[in-house]
N, C-alpha and C positions, 0 to 999 in steps of 0.2 A: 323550819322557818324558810318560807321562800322569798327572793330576794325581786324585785319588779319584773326584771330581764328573764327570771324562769318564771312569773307566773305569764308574761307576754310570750312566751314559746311554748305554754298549755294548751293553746289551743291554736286549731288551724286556719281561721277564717281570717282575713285580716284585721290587724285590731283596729279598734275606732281612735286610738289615739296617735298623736304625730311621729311623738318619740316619746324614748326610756325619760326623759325631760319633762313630759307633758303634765305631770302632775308636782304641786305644791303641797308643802304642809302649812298649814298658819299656828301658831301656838299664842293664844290671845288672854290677854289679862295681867297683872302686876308680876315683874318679875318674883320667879317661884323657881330656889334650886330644882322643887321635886323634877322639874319639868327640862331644867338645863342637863341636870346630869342622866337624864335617857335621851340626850341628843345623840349618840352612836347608833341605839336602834332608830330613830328614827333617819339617820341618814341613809339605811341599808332602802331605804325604801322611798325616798324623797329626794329631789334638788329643783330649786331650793328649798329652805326650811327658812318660813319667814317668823318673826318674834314683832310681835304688837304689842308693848308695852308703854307703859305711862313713866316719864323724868320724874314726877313728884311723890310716887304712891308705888310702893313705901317710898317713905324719906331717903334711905339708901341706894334704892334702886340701880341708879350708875354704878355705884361705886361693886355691889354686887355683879353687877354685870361684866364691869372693866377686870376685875378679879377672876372671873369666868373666863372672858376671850384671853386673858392671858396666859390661861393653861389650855384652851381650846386653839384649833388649830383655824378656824374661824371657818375652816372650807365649806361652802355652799348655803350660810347662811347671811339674811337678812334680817338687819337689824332696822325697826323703827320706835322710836320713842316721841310719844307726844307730852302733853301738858294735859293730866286728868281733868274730865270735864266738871267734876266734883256736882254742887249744885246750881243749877242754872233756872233763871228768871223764867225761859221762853217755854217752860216746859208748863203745860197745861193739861195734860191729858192725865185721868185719873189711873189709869195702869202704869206710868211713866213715876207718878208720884207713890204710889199705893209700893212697888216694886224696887228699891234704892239702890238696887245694883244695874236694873236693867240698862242705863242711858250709856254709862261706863262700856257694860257688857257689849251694847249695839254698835258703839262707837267705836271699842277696840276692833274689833270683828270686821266691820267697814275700812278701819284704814289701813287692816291688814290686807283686805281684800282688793283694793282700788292702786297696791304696788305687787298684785302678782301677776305676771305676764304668761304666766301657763292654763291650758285650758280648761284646768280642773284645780280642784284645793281640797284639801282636808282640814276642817275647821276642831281644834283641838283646846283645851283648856293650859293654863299654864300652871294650876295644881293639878292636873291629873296626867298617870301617864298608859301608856299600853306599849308593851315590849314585841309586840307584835303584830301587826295591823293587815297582815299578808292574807286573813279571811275576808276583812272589808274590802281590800283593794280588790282581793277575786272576785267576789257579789258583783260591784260596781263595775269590774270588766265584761262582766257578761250582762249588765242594768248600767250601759252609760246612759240612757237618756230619766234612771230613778235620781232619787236622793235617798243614799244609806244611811241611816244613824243608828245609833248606839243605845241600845236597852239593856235591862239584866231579867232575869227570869221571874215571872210574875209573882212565884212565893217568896220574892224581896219585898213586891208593891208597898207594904204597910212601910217599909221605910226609904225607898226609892221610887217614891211614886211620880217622879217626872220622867225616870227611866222607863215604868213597868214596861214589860214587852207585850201588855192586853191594855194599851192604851185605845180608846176608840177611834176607829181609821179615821184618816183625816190629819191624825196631831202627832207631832214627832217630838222627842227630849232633842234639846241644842247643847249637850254636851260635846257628843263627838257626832261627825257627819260631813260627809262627802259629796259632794255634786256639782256643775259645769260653774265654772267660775265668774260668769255673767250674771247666771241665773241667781247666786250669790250677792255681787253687788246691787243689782236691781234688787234685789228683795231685802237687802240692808238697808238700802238708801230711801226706801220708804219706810221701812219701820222706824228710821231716824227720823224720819218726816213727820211720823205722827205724833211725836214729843209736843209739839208746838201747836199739835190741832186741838179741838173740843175734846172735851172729856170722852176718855171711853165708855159706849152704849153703856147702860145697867143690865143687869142681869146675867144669866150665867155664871159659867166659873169665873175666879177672881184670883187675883196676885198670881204666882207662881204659873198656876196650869192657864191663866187668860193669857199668859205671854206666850206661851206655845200654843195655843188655838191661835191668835194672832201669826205667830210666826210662820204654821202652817197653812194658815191661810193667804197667808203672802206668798209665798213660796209657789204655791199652788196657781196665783193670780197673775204670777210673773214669768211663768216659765212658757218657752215659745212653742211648745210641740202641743199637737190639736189636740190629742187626748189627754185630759185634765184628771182622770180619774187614775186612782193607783200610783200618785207618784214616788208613793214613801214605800220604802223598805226597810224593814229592820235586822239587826242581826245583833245575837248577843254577844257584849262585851267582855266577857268573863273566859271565853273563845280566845281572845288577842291578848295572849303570854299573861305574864305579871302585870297586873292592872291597879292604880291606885284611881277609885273617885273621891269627888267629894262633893255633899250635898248639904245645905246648911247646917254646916260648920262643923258636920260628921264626915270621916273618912271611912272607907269601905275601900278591902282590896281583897 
């Protein structure tokens, strides 16, 4: 397992980032021990480590938490909690309604994103963890201007099919996945946007895989380097240590 500081001294050319600092983690979604107690691996590899969580969802939430920083040494984490957005009036958009976690999901994801001041982020779940992330990180040092995410190998497809790793180009799974941290909030901040617009067109895929065709197509609309093709790369999950997913309401590790 390599630690940032040696995979930054692999290679010779100067790196594209500031410092051993420049990169975040975000861990997004309802507080989840799976997720608090691999906070060691992921400090070997991060500062800070931010946490986007919701005060109301679970009902314990704090109290879980406060229980955690007390045995945690709290170093180089950020902690934010909001008020889940649960259901909300303004949403109109038939993918927004159709999908019942998505608004949650976009929203945690955003407000983790809008308190990180480093120039990159790794956008992570807070049930899922990976005990080693030192192959993404190396992809993405030598593909700073891609966006890495996280697949498993294509004879999983029939039951991770928002992972597969033969997903058609263009569309990425938003489990795990790393990219310039602007390029992030801008493409958050409109997928939050469209909650509130007209229905999503008819046709094509729907629920699950229209959120990622959507999200890849944001991503895609929003990022500032001229050439627009090829910005997704993938790399398999199963790679980065001990790995726990989870895809509706199955665990796989």
């Amino acid at each position: 397992m390599e630690t940032w500081k040696e995979l930054t001294e692999k290679y010779n050319y100067d790196p594209p980032y500031d410092s051993s600092n420049s990169i975040s983690l975000l861990i997004a979604g309802p507080i989840n021990m799976v997720s608090l107690n691999n906070i060691e691996n992921y400090r070997k590899f991060f500062s800070p480590i931010i946490i986007s969580a919701w005060s109301d969802f679970p009902p314990d939430a704090p109290l879980i938490l406060q229980s955690f920083l007390s045995k945690d040494s709290g170093i180089g984490l950020k902690v934010f909690m909001n008020k889940s957005p649960g259901k909300s009036s303004i949403i109109k958009n038939k993918m927004f309604r159709q999908y019942k976690t998505l608004l949650p999901q976009v929203c945690g994801i955003l407000n983790g994103a809008m308190e990180c001041n480093t120039k990159y982020l790794v956008r992570t779940r807070s049930d899922e963890i990976f005990t080693d992330l030192s192959p993404m990180i190396d992809l993405f040092y030598k593909n700073p201007k891609k966006v890495i995410w996280g697949s498993v190998k294509d004879q999983r497809g029939g039951h991770l099919g928002c992972l597969w790793d033969r997903m058609p180009d263009g569309r990425i799974g938003d489990h795990l996945f790393i990219a310039e941290t602007d390029l992030i909030k801008r493409t958050y901040t409109e997928f939050l946007n469209l909650a509130s617009r007209s229905p999503h067109p008819e046709g094509g895929l729907s629920g699950e895989r229209k959120c990622e065709e959507t999200l890849s197509k944001l991503f895609v609309k929003n990022q500032s380097h001229e050439n627009q093709n090829n910005l997704f790369l993938s790399i398999n999950m199963e790679k980065m240590g001990k790995f726990i997913i989870s895809v509706n309401g199955s665990v796989y590790s």
